[in-house]
C-alpha positions as CSV (number, residue, x, y, z in Angstrom):
1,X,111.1,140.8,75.2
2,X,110.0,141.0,79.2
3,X,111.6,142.8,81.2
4,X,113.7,140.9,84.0
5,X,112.7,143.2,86.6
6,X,108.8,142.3,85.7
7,X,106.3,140.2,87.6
8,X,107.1,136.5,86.7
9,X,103.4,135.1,85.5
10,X,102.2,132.4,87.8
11,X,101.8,130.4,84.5
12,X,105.3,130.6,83.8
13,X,106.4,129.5,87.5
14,X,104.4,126.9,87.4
15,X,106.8,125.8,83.8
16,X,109.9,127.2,85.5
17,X,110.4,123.4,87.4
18,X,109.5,121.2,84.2
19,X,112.5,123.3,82.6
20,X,115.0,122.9,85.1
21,X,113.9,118.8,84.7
22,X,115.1,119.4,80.7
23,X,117.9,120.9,81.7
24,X,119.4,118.4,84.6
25,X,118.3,116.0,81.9
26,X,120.2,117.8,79.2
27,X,123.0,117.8,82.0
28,X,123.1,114.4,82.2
29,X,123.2,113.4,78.6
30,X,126.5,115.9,78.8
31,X,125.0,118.6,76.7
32,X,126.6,121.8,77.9
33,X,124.6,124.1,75.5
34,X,120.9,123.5,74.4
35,X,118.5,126.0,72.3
36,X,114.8,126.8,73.1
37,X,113.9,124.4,70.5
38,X,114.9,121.5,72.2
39,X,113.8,122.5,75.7
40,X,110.4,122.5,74.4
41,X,110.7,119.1,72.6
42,X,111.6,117.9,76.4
43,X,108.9,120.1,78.6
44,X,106.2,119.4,75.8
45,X,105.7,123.0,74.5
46,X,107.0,125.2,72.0
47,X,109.9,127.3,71.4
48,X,108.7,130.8,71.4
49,X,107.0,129.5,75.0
50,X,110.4,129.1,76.1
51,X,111.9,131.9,75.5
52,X,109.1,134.0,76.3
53,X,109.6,132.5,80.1
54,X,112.8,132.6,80.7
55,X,113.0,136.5,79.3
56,X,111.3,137.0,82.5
57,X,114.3,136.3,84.3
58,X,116.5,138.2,82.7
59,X,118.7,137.8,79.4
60,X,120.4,134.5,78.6
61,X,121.5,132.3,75.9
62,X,123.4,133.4,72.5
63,X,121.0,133.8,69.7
64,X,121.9,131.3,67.4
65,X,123.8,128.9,70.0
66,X,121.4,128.4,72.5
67,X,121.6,128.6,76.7
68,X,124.6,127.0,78.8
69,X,123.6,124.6,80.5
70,X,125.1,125.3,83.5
71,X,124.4,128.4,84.5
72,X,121.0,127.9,83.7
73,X,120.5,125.5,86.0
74,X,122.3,127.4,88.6
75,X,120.1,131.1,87.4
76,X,116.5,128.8,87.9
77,X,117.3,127.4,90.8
78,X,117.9,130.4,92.6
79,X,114.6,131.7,91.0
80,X,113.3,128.9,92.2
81,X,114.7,129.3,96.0
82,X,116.0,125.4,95.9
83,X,119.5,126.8,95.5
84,X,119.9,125.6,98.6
85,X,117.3,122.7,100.3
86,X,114.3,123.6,101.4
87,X,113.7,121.8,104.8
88,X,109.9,119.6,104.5
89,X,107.8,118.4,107.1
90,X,105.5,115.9,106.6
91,X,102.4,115.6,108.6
92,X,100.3,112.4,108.6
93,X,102.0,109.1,107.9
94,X,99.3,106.8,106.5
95,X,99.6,105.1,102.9
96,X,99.9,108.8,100.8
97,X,102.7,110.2,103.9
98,X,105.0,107.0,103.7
99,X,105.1,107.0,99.8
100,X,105.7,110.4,99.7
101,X,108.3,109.9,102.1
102,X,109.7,107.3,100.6
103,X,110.4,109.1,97.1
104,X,114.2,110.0,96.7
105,X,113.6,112.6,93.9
106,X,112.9,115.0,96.3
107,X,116.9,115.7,97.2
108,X,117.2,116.5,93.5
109,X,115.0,118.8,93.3
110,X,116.0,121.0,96.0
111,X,114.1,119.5,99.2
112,X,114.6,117.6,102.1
113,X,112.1,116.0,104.6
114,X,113.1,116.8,108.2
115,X,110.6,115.9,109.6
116,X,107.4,113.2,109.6
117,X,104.3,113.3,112.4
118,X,101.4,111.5,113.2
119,X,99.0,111.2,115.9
120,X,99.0,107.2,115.8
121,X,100.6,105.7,118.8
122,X,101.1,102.2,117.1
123,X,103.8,104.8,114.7
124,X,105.0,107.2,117.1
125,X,108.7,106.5,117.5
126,X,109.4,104.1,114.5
127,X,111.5,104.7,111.9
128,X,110.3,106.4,108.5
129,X,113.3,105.8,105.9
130,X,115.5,106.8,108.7
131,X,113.6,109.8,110.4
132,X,111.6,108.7,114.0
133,X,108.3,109.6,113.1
134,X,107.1,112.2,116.2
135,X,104.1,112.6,117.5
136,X,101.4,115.5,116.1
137,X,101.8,116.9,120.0
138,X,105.1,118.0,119.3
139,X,104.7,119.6,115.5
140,X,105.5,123.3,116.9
141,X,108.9,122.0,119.1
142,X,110.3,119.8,116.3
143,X,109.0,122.2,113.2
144,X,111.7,124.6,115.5
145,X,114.4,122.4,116.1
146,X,114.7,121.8,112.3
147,X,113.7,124.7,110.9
148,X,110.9,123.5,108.9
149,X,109.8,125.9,105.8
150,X,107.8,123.7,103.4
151,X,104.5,121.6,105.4
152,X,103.3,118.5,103.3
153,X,99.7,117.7,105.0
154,X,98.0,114.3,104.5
155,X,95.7,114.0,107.2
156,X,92.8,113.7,107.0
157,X,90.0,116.1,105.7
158,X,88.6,117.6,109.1
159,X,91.8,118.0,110.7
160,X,93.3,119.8,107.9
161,X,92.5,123.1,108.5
162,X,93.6,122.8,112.6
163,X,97.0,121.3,111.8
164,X,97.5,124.3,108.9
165,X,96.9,126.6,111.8
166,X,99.3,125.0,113.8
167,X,102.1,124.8,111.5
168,X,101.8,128.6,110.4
169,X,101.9,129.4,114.0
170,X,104.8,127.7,114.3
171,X,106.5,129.7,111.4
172,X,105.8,127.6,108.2
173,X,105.1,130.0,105.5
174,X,104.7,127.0,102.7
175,X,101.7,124.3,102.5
176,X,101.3,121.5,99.9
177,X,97.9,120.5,101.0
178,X,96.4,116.6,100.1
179,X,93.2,117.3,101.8
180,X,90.3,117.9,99.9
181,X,89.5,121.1,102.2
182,X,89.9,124.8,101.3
183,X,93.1,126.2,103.9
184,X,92.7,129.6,104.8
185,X,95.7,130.8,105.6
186,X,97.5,134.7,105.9
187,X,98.5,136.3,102.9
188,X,102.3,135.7,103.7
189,X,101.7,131.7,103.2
190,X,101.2,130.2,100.3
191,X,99.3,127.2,99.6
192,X,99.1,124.8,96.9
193,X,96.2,122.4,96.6
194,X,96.9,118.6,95.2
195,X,93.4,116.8,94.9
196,X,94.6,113.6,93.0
197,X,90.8,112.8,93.2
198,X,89.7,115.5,90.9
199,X,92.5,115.2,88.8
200,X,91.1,111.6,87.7
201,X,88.1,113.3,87.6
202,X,89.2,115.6,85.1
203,X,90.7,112.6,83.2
204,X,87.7,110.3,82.9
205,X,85.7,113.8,81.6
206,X,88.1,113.3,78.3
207,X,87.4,109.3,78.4
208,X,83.6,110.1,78.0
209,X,82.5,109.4,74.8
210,X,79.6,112.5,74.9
211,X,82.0,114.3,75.4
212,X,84.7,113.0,73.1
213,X,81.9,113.5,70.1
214,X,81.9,117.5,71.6
């Protein structure tokens, strides 16, 4: 059993969020307990995965019942820091910005967009599913005024790194980053990288039949 005082394994955070989906699922189905064994039939893994991860956070569940639902919820996501919302700026609102903007899962999970910018005049000042979309000039004054923590950036690839600069500066310590550049960034902000591109890259690798035949 891990300790609940150990490092949490950045493969485990990275399951920690499909499990609290099982579980608001579970929620909704009005299951008020549920064992490891059918967490991992939702999340797609196994049962000894399961409990392995959620040992690192400490001890829960009654052998032979299972984990209430509840408070398991409520335990990840503190772990997760969306016990409360997490305020989200989004920065560039071309086709990728707006859709991501326009997604209403992201109140559920624990976040909230505050905030949209671009550097377009033709958008400056309309409305983006009720926020005024500011321009880029102001990032550092509004990121402020709303106490942004969490920076979504889909601009462009050469602009990328200038506009991570910026928002650090401006106290953002969280980047989700669509451009397909490298950030560097301080060792007190984290960064996570979504390149859709070589994700489908990755995908037609296992559609190839040389590959396929191994």
């Amino acid at each position: 059993m891990a300790s609940a005082t150990a490092t949490v394994p950045p493969t485990t955070v990275q399951r920690l969020p499909v499990y609290l989906r099982c579980l608001i699922q579970a929620q909704a189905m009005r299951m008020p307990v549920v064992n490891s064994v059918q967490i991992a039939e939702m999340a797609g893994t196994n049962a000894a995965q399961v409990r392995k991860d959620l040992s690192y956070l400490g001890e829960f569940g009654t052998r032979g019942v299972g984990y209430d639902v509840e408070s398991l919820i409520t335990h990840l996501s503190r772990r997760l820091g969306i016990a409360e919302q997490r305020r989200v700026a989004i920065v560039g609102y071309g086709r990728l910005g707006s859709a991501l903007q326009g997604y209403h899962g992201f109140d559920e999970r624990g976040m909230k967009v505050v905030a949209v910018f671009d550097a377009d005049p033709a958008k400056v000042g309309g409305s983006a599913d009720g926020l005024t979309i500011e321009h880029v000039d102001r990032l550092e004054s509004v990121i402020e005024r709303e106490q942004v923590e969490i920076a979504v950036l889909t601009v462009p690839g050469p602009a990328a790194r200038a506009v991570a600069d910026r928002v650090v500066a401006a106290g953002v310590r969280a980047i989700m980053n669509f451009a397909p550049v490298r950030l560097i960034v301080p060792d007190d902000v984290t960064v996570r990288q979504a390149d859709m591109a070589a994700e489908l890259q990755i995908l037609a690798f296992h559609l190839n039949p040389s590959e396929a035949m191994g």
